[in-house]
C-alpha positions as CSV (number, residue, x, y, z in Angstrom):
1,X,-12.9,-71.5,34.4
2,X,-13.3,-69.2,31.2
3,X,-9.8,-70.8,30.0
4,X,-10.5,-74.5,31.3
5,X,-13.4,-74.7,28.8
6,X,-11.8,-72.8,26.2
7,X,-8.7,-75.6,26.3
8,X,-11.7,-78.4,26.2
9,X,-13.4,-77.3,23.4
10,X,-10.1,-76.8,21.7
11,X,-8.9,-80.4,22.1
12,X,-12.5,-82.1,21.3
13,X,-11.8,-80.4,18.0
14,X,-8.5,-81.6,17.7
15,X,-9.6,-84.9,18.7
16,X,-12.2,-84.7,15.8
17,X,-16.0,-83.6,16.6
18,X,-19.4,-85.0,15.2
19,X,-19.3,-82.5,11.8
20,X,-22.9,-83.0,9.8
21,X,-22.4,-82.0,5.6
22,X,-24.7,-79.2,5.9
23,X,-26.7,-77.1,8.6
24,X,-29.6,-79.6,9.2
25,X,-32.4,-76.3,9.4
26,X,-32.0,-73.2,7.2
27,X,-30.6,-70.0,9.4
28,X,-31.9,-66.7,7.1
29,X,-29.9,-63.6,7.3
30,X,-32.6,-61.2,7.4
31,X,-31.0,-57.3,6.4
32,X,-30.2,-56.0,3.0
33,X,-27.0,-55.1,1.7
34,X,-25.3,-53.1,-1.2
35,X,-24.8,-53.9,-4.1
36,X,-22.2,-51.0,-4.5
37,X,-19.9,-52.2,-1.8
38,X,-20.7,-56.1,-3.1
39,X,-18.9,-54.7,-6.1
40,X,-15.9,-53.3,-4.4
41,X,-15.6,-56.2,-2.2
42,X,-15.0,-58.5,-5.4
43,X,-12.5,-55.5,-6.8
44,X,-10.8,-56.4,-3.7
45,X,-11.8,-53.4,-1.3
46,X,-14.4,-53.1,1.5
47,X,-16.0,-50.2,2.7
48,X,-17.3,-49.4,6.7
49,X,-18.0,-46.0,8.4
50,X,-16.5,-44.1,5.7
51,X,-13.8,-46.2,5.6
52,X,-11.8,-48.2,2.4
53,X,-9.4,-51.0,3.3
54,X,-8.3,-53.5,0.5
55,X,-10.0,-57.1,1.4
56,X,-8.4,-59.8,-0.7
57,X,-6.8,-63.4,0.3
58,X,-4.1,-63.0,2.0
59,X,-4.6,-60.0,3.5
60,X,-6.5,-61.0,6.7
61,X,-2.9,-61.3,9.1
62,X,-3.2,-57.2,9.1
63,X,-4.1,-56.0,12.0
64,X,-3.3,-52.1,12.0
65,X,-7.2,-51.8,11.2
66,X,-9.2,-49.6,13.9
67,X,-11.1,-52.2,16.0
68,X,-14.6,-51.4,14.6
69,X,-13.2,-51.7,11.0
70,X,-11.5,-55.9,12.5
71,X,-14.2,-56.7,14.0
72,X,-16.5,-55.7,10.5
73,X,-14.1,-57.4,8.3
74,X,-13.7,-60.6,10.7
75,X,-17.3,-61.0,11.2
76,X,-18.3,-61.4,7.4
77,X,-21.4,-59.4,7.8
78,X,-20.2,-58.2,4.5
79,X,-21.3,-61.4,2.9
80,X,-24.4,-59.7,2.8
81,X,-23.1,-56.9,-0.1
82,X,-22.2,-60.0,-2.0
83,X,-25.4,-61.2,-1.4
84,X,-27.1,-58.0,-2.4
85,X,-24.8,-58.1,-6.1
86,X,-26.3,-62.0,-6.7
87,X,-23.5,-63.0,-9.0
88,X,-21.4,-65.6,-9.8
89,X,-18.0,-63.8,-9.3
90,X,-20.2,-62.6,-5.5
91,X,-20.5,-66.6,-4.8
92,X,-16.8,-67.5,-6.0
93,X,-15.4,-63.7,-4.2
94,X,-17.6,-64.9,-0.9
95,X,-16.0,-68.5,-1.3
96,X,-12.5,-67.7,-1.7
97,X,-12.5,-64.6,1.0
98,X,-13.6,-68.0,3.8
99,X,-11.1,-70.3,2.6
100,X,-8.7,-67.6,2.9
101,X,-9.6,-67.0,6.3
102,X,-10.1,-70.4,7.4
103,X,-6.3,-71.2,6.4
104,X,-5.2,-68.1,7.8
105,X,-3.2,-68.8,11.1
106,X,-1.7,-65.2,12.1
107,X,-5.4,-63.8,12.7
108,X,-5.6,-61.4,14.6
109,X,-6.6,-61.6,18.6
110,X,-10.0,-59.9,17.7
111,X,-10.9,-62.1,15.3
112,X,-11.3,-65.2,17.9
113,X,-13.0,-62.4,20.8
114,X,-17.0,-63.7,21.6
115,X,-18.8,-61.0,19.7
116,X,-16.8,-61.4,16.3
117,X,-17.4,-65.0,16.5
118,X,-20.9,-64.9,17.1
119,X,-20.8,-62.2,14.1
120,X,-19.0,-64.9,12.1
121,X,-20.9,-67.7,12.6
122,X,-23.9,-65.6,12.2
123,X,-22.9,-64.5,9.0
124,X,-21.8,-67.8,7.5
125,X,-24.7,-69.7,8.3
126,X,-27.2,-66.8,7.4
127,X,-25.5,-66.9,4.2
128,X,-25.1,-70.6,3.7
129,X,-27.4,-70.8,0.9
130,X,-26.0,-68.3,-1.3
131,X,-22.2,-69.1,-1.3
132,X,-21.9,-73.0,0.0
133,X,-24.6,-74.7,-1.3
134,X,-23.3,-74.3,-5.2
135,X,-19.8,-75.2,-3.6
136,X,-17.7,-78.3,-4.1
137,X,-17.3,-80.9,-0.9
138,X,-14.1,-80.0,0.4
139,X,-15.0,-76.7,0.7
140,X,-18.3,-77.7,2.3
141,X,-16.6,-79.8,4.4
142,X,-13.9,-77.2,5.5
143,X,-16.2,-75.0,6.2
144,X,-18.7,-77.1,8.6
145,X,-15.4,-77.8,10.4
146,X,-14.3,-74.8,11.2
147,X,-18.1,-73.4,12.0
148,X,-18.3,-76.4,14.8
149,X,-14.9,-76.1,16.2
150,X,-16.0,-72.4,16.6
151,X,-19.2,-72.7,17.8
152,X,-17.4,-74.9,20.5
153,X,-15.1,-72.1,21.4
154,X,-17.9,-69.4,22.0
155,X,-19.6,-71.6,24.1
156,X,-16.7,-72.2,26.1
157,X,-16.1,-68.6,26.0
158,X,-19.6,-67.4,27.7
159,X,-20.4,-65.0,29.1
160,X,-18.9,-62.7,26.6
161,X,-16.1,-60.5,28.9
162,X,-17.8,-57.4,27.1
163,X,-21.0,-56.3,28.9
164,X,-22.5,-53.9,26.2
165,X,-24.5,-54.8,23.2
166,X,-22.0,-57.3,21.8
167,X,-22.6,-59.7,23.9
168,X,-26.2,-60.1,22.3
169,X,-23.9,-60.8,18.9
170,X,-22.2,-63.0,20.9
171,X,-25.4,-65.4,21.9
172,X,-27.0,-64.8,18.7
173,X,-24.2,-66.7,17.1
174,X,-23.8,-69.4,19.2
175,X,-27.8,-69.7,19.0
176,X,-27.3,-69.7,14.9
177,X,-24.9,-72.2,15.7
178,X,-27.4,-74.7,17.7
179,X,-30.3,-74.1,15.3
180,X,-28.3,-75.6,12.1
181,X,-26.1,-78.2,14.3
182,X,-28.9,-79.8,16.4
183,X,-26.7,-82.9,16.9
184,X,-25.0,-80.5,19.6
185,X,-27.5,-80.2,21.6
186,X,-25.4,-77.9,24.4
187,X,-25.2,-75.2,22.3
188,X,-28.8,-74.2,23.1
189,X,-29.2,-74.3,26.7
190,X,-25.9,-72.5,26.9
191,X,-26.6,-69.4,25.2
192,X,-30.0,-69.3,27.0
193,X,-28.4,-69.4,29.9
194,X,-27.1,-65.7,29.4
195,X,-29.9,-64.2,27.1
196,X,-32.5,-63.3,29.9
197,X,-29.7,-61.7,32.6
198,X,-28.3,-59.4,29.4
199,X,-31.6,-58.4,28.5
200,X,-32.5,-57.7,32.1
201,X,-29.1,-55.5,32.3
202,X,-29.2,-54.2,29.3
203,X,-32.7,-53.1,28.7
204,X,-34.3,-50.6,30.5
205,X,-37.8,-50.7,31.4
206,X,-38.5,-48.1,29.0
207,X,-37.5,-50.0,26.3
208,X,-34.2,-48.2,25.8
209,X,-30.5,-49.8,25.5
210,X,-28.2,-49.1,28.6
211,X,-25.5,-47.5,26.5
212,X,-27.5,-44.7,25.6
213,X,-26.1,-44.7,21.9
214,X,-29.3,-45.1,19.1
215,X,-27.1,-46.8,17.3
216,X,-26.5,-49.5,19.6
217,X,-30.0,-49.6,20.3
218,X,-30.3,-50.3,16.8
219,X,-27.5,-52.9,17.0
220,X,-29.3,-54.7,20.0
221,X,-33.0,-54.6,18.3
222,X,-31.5,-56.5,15.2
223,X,-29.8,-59.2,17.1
224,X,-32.5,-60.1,19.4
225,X,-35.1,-60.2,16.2
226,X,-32.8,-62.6,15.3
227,X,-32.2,-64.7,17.8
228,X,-36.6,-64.9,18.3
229,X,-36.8,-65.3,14.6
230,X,-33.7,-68.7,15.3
231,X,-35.3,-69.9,18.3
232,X,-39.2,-69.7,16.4
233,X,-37.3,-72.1,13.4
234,X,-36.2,-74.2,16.3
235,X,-39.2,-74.7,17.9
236,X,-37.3,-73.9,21.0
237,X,-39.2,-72.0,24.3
238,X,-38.1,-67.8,24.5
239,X,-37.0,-66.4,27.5
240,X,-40.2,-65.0,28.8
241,X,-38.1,-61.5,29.0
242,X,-37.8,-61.7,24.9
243,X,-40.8,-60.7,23.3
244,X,-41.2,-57.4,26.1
245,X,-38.2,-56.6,25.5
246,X,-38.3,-56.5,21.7
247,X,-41.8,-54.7,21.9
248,X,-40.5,-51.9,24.2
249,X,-37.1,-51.4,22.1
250,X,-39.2,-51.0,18.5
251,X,-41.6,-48.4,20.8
252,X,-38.0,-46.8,21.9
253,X,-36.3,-46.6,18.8
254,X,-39.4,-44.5,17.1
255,X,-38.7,-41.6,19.4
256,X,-34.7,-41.2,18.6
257,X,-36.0,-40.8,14.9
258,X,-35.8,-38.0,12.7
259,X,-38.9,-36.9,10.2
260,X,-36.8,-37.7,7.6
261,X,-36.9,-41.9,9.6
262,X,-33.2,-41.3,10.4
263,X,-31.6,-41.6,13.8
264,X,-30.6,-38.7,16.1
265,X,-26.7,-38.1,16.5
266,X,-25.8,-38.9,20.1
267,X,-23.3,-41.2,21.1
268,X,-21.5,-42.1,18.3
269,X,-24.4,-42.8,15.8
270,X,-25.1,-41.9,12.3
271,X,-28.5,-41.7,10.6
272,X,-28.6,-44.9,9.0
273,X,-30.7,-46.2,6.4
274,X,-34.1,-45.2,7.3
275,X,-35.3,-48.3,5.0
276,X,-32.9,-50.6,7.9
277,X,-35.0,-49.0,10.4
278,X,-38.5,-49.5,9.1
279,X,-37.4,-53.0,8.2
280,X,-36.1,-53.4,11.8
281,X,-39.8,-52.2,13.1
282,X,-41.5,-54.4,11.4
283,X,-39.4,-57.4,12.3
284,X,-40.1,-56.5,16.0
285,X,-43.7,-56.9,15.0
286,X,-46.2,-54.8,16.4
287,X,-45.0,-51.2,18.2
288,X,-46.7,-48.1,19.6
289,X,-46.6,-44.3,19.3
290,X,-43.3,-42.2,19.8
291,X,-43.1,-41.9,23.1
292,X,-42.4,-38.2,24.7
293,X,-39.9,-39.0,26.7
294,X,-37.5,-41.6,27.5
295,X,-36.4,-41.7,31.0
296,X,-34.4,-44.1,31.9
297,X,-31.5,-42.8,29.6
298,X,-33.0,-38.9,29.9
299,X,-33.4,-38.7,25.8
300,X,-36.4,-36.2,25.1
301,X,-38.1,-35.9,22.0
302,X,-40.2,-32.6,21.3
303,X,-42.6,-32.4,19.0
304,X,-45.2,-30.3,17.5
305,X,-46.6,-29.3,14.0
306,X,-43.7,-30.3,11.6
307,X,-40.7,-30.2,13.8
308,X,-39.2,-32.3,16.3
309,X,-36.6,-31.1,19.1
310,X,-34.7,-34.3,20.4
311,X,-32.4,-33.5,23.6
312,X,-30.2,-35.7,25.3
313,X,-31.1,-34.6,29.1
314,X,-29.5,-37.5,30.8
315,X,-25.8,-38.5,32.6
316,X,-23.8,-40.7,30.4
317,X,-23.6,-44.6,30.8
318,X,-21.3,-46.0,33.6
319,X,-18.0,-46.7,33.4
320,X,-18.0,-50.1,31.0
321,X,-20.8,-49.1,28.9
322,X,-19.5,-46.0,28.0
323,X,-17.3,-47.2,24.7
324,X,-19.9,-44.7,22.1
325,X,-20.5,-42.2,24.9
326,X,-19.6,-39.0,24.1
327,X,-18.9,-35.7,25.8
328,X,-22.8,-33.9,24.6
329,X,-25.1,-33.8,28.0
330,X,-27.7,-31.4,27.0
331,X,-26.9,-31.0,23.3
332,X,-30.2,-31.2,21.2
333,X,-31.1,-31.8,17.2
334,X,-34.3,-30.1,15.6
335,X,-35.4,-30.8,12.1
336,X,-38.4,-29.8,10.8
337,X,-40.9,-32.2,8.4
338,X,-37.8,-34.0,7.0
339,X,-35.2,-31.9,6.4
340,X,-32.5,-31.8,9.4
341,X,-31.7,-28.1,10.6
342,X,-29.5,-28.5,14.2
343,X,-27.3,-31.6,14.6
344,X,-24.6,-33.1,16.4
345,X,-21.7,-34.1,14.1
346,X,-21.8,-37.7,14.4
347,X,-19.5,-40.7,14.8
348,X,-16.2,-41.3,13.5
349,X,-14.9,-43.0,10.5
350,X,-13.7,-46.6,11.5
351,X,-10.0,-45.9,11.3
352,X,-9.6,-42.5,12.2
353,X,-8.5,-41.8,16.1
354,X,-8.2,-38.5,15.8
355,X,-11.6,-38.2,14.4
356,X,-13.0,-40.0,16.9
357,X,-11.8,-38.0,19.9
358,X,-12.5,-34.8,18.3
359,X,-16.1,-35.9,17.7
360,X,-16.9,-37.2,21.0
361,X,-15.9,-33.9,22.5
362,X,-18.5,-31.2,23.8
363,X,-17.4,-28.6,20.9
364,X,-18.8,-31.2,18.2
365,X,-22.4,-30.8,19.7
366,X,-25.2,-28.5,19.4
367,X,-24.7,-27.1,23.4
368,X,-22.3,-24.6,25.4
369,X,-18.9,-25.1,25.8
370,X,-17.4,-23.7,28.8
371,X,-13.6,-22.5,28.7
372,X,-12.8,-24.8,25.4
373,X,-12.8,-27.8,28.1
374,X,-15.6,-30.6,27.0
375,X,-18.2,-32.0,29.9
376,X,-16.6,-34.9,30.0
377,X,-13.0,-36.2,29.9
378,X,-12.5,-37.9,26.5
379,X,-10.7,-41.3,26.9
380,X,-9.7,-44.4,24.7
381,X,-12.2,-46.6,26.3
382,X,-15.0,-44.1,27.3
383,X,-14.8,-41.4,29.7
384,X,-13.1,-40.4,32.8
385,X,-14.7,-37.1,34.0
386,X,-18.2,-36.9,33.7
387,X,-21.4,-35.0,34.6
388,X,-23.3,-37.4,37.5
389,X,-26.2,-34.5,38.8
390,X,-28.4,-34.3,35.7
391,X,-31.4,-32.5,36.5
392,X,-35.0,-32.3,34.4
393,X,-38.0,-30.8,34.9
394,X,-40.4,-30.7,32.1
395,X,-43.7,-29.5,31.1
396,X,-46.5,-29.3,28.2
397,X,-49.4,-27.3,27.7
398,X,-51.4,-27.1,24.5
399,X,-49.4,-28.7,22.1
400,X,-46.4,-26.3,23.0
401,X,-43.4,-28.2,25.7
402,X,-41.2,-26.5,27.5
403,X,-37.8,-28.4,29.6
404,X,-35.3,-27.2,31.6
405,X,-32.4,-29.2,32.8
406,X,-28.3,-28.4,34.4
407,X,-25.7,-30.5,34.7
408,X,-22.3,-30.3,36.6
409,X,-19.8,-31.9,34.4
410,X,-17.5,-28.7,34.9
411,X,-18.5,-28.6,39.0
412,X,-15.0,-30.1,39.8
413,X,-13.0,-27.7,37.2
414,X,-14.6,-24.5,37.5
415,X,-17.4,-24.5,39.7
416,X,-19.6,-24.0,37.6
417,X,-23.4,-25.7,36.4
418,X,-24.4,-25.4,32.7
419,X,-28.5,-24.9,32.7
420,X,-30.7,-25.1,29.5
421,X,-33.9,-24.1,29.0
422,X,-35.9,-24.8,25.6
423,X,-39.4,-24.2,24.5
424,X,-41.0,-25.5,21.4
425,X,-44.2,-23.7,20.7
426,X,-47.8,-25.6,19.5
427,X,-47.1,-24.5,16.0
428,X,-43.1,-26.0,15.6
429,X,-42.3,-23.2,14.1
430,X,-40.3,-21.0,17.1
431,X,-37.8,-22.8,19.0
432,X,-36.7,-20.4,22.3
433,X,-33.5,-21.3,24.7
434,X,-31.9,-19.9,26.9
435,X,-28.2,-21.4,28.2
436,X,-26.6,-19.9,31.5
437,X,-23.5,-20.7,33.5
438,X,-24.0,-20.7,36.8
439,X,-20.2,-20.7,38.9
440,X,-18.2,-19.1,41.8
441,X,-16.4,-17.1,39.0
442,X,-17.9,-15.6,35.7
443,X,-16.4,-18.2,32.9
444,X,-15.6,-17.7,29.1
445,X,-18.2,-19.7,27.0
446,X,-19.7,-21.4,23.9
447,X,-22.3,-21.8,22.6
448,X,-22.8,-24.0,18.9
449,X,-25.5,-24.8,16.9
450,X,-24.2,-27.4,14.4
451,X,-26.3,-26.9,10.8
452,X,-26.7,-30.1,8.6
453,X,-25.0,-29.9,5.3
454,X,-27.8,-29.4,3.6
455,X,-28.5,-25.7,5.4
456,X,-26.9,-22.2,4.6
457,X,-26.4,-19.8,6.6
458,X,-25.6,-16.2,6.3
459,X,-25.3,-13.5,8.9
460,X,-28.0,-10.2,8.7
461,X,-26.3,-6.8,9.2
462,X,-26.7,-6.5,12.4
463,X,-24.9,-9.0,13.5
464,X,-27.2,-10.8,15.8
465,X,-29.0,-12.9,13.6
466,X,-28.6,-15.8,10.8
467,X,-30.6,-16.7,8.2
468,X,-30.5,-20.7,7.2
469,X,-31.9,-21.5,4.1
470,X,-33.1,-25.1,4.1
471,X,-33.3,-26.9,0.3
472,X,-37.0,-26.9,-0.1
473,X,-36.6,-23.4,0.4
474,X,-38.2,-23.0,3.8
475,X,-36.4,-20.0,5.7
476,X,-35.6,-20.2,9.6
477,X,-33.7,-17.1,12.1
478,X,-31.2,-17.5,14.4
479,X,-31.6,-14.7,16.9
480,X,-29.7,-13.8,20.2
481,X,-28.7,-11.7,22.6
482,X,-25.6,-11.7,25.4
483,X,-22.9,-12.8,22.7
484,X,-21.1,-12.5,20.0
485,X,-23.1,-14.0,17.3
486,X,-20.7,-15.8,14.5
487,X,-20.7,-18.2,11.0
488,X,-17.9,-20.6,11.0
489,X,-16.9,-23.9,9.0
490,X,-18.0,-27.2,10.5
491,X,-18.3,-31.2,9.8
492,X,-20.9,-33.8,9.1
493,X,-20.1,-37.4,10.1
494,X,-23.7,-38.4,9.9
495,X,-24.3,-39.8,6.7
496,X,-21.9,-42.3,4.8
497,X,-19.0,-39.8,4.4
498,X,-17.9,-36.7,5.8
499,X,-19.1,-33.5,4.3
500,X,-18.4,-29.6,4.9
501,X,-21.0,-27.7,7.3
502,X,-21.7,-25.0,9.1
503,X,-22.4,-23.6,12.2
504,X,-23.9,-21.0,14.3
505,X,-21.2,-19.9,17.4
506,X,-22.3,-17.5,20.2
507,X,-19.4,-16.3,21.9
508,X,-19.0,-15.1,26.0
509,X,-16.5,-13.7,27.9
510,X,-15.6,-13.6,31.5
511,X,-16.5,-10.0,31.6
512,X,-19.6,-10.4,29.8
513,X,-23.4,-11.6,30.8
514,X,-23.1,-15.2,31.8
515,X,-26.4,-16.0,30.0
516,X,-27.5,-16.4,26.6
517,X,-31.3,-16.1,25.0
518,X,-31.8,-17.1,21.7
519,X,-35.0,-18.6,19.2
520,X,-34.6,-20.5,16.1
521,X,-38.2,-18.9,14.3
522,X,-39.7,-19.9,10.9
523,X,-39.4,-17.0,8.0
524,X,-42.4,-16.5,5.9
């Protein structure tokens, strides 16, 4: 049926469809750009996840790109850099870079998939004002063309085949689409047809996204703003499931923050802007406390004084969801006030494979490692081997929090259970753990704490403790006992580019204690 309408919407725009000379209601892209990457764009290069491709006309056939770095480049959320510079040469750069693509026939098979479209027409219409309206009529009229006979095409192509967050980019676009073309009227009813079943499947009652990635949350928050801020301008009725849904995710997204209004590091995210996020928060309109806890995906946030302990405590997403999932069950981050002491490493550049395996696996994370093998089995499209018993009890008394959880994500290789304890005291400043194997057979271990960039770290002379040195000049110790306390070299893929880091490793043998205590204590 999927192909049916596909080869029907294709041959009404053969045939010639209704085309109107301009979107009949204005369609607002609401998120800031860069004015630095406008500039590179019009110097003919564009810049994504740490990533520098040229971008000039002729030069959309290539399709050796990763697929995050096609489907950014195909989308033309970019346009909103070119925006951000305001120029002339942005408008004409902006112009030519459509027509380019527009006559382009050797696109690549991404560029046409649901989500990129939706992106697309997103994109072009939320930009309309800046690069069209100044344009000449062919180009006006090319362009209205092409955005109907694609708008045609995504609705023939619902529901999107993907079932994670893109296929909210996916309605949003065809919803764009309907708001400035109201002369085709089935463009509406058709994306609403799918908007309340993904928001049913995809949000969870706490508010959370069902890929368990913040970044994707963050992803799925902005598109649904969206498409209530399209459907207000429309006048058109909301799914009744909209407006909960957006309230619980803005409540959500506060608790996988930082104090420095970043995003925790699980699942393939990066900080981010913290200005993107506030702006997302206030687009959501009105949103509660950080919550302590979020359930449904098993992230817990730990907080008291200055410092905040975030722990990822739940099984990763199943099999379909599980494109950003990575291998970190029970890792955990602590900053404290806004300086970021423990972290995960982050997410990958856009075009590097090898990057992206190697920071999905368990060794990338602040947790134990057993036998160099990571919790999960890394693959291509998600994972294979997984933890599925993730247990969590958790308790708080007087401002101090203590959790304990396990998981078996090694249960089929070694026998063996990974339990973590932690304990954040009233005053934030003395973080206690304590990480134990328990298995058939004692196992070789483990155990990393990944230090932000920003930290040094330098062993005392007895050998079981580090000193990190934050840049305000706070001091914090690394004590522990039952292994082999070390500083080696690490990586920092959270921020816009890699940087050189460190990190704290505690080593175990088979012969030695299969349990490790150690506290992270403020100096001074």
């Amino acid at each position: 049926m999927r192909g049916a309408r596909q080869w029907m919407a294709k041959l009404v725009s053969l045939r010639g469809a209704s085309v109107p000379d301009a979107p009949s209601l204005p369609v607002r892209d609401p998120w800031p750009g860069e004015p630095a990457r406008g500039a590179r764009i019009i110097k003919g290069e564009i810049e994504y996840l740490g990533v520098v491709r040229p971008l000039r006309p002729g030069g959309f056939t290539s399709g050796d790109a990763s697929a995050p770095m096609l489907a950014h480049i195909h989308g033309f959320s970019w346009l909103r850099d070119l925006r951000a510079l305001g120029t002339d040469a942005a408008r004409s750069r902006a112009r030519a870079l459509i027509e380019d693509w527009i006559d382009t026939e050797a696109l690549p098979s991404l560029a046409a998939s649901p989500p990129v479209t939706g992106a697309r027409l997103a994109a072009w219409l939320g930009h309309y004002d800046f690069f069209a309206a100044s344009a000449d009529d062919d180009f006006r009229q090319m362009l209205m063309a092409k955005l109907v006979a694609d708008a045609r095409l995504l609705a023939a192509s619902l529901p999107a085949e993907v079932r994670d967050g893109r296929a909210f980019t996916a309605i949003k676009g065809l919803i764009a689409a309907s708001v400035a073309l109201p002369e085709h009227a089935a463009f509406l009813p058709r994306a609403l047809r799918f908007l309340a079943p993904e928001i049913e499947r995809q949000i969870l009652p706490d508010g959370a996204h069902v890929e368990r990635s913040p970044a994707a949350h963050l992803a799925a928050l902005q598109d649904l703003t969206e498409i209530r801020a399209l459907l207000q301008v429309a006048r058109a009725e909301q799914p009744a499931q909209l407006p909960g849904a957006i309230e619980r995710m803005a409540v959500a997204l506060r608790a996988l923050r930082h104090g420095d209004g970043g995003l925790t590091l699980f699942n393939g995210t990066r900080e981010d802007w913290p200005n993107l996020i506030d702006l997302v928060l206030s687009q959501a309109g009105r949103t509660g406390r950080s919550p302590a806890s979020l359930a449904y995906p098993g992230f817990h946030r730990l907080a008291a004084g200055k410092s905040v302990a975030i722990v990822d405590a739940g099984p990763p997403p199943a099999a379909g969801l599980d494109r950003n999932a990575h291998a970190g069950t029970l890792s955990f981050e602590f900053s404290a006030g806004r300086e970021r002491l423990i972290v995960n490493c982050g997410a990958a550049p856009a075009s590097a494979t090898d990057w992206r395996d190697a920071l999905r696996a368990t060794a990338a994370h602040s947790t134990m490692v057993i036998a160099d093998v990571s919790s999960a089995e890394i693959r291509p499209d998600g994972l294979g081997r997984r933890p599925v018993a993730v247990e969590l009890q958790r308790q708080e008394a007087n401002g101090a929090h203590w959790l304990e959880a396990s998981h078996d994500g090694w249960k089929k290789l070694f026998g063996a259970v990974h339990r973590r304890r932690l304990y954040l005291a009233e005053s934030g400043e003395d973080l206690r753990g304590e990480d134990s194997i328990e298995a058939d057979e004692p196992q070789p271990f483990t155990l990393r704490f990944h230090l932000h960039p920003n930290v040094t770290a330098s062993l005392q002379q007895d050998g079981e403790a580090a000193l990190l040195r934050l840049p305000s000049g706070q001091g914090w110790r690394l004590r522990a006992g039952g292994a082999v306390l070390s500083v080696e070299e690490s990586i920092y893929f959270g921020g816009t580019e890699p940087r050189r880091a460190e990190q704290i490793v505690l080593t175990g043998q088979p012969d030695g204690p299969q349990q490790v205590k150690w506290a992270i204590t403020k100096m001074g």
